[in-house]
N, C-alpha and C positions, 0 to 999 in steps of 0.2 A: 613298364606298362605298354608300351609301342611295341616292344616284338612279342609281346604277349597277343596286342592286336595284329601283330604283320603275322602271326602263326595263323590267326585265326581266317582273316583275310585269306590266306595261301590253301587254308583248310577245305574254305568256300568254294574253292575254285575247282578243287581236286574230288570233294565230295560233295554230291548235291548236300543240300537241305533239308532237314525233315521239322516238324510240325514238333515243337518241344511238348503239344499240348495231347496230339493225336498220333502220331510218327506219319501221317503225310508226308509225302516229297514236295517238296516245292516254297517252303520259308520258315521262315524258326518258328513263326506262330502264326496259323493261318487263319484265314477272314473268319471260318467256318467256327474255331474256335475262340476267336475275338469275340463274334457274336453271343457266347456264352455266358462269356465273363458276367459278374454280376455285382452292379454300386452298391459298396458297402452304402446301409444309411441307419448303421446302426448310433448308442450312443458313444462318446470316449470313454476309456478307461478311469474308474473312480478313482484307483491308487497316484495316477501322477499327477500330485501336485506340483511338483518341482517345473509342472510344462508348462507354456503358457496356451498352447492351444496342440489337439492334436489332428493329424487329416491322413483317413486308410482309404484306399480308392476302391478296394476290389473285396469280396467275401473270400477268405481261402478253400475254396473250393474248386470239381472239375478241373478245365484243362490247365486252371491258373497254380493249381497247388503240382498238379504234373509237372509243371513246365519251370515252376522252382525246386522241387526235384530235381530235376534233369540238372539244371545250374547247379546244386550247392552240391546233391552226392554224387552223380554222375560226373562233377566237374566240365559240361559244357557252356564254358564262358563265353562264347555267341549268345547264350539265350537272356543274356542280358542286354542284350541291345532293344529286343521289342519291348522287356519286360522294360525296361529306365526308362524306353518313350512313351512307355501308359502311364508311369509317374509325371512325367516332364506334361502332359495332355492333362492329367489331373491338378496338377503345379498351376497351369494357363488356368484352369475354367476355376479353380480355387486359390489361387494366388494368397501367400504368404510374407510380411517383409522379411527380408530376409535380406544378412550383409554378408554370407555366405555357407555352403551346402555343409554340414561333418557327417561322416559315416559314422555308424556306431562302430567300434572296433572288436576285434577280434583279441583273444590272447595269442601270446608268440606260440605257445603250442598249439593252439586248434588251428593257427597261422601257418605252422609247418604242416603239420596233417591236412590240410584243404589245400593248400597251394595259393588261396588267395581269401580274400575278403568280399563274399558277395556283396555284401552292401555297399563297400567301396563300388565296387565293380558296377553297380545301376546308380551311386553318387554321380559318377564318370558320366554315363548316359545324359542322366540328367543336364549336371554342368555343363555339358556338350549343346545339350536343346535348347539350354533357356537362358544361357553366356553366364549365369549363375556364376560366381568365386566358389571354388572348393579349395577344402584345407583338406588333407589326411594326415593324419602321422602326432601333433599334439597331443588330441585326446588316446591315452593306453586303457588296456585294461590291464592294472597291474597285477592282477592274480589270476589264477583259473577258478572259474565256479564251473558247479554241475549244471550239465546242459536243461534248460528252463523249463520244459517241455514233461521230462520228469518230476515237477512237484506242482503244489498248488499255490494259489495265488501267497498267502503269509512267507512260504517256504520260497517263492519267486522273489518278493521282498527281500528278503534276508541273503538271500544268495548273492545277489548284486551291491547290495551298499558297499559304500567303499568300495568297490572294484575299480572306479575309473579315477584316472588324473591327468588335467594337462599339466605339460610339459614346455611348453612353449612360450612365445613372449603372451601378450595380453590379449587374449579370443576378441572377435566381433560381438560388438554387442546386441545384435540380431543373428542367428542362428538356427538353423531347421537342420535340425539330424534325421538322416535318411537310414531305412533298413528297409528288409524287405516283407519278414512278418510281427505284428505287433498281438498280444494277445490281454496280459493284463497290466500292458509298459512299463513295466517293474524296471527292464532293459535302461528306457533310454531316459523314464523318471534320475535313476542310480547316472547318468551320462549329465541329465540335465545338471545335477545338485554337486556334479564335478565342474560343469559349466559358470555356475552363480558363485562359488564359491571364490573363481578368480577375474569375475568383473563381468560374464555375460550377462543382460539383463532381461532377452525376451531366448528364449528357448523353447522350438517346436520340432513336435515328432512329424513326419512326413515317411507312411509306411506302405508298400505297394499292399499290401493284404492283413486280414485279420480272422480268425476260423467263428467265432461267434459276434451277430449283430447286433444283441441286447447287451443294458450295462452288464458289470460285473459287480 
């Protein structure tokens, strides 16, 4: 993860900056489209019950849904640094307990095909802004499902159960799993109920964005 950031650093330097949200020159996300953004203040998702609380900061929409984009298919892992500080801003002014951060994981193949794990990747951020513990690597997802996006909500259900396990000694028993888009958190529900099953007791979603306001 360091020469992953000393690439990026070195990258900085060589090539300006552009605007993940706008392609402006001049920062990964700029003021112009910060001011865009817009608080989720919809309600949480009805399926997870497995959570005990859940918190999306952003609507996925405009420059925010660009600018993840740009991060997960275009593979520019700088643009996780603004994006992890609007979580870690969101984190401060809604504070969660929390004994430490888990990314939802990826499978080892969509692991090889991306190069990395966004959500790890704004975990990182986070941990970084707010001294936060982060754990990665315990919780897997032990199989491949079809990407979520393609079905509806029942079929989001079912795709995920069973998928995740930790693997590790004994999880904290406060825990906020980070990703970056949650929609009807069938995801981190399926993550939670791998969580309770080996001793975690409070488990919350902490998602930079979600594409609808109202329940589901």
């Amino acid at each position: 993860m360091w020469f992953a950031r000393f690439i990026d650093d070195l990258l900085s330097l060589l090539l300006p900056d552009r605007c993940a949200g706008c392609g402006r020159p001049g920062a990964l996300l700029c003021e112009a489209c910060r001011r865009r953004l817009v608080a989720y203040d919809g309600h949480p998702p009805r399926v997870a019950d497995q959570l005990t609380d859940v918190r999306i900061a952003y609507v996925f929409e405009g420059p925010l849904r660009h600018a993840l984009h740009q991060l997960k298919y275009y593979r520019r892992r700088r643009v996780a640094r603004p994006l992890g500080a609007l979580m870690a801003a969101h984190l401060r002014v809604h504070p969660l307990p929390c004994d430490a951060l888990i990314p939802v994981p990826l499978h080892q193949e969509r692991l090889m095909e991306r190069g990395f794990n966004q959500a790890e990747l704004l975990a990182r951020e986070v941990a970084a802004a707010t001294g936060l513990p982060l754990i990665a690597g315990p919780l897997v997802r032990i199989r491949a499902t079809r990407q979520q996006a393609l079905l509806d909500t029942s079929g989001r259900i079912e795709n995920v159960a069973d998928a995740f396990r930790w693997v590790g000694s004994a999880p904290p028993r406060r825990i906020v799993l980070v990703d970056d888009v949650l929609t009807t958190g069938a995801t981190s529900n399926a993550c939670a109920a791998a969580l309770r099953a080996v001793g975690a007791r409070e488990v919350y979603a902490l998602a930079l964005a979600r594409s609808r306001r109202g329940a589901l």
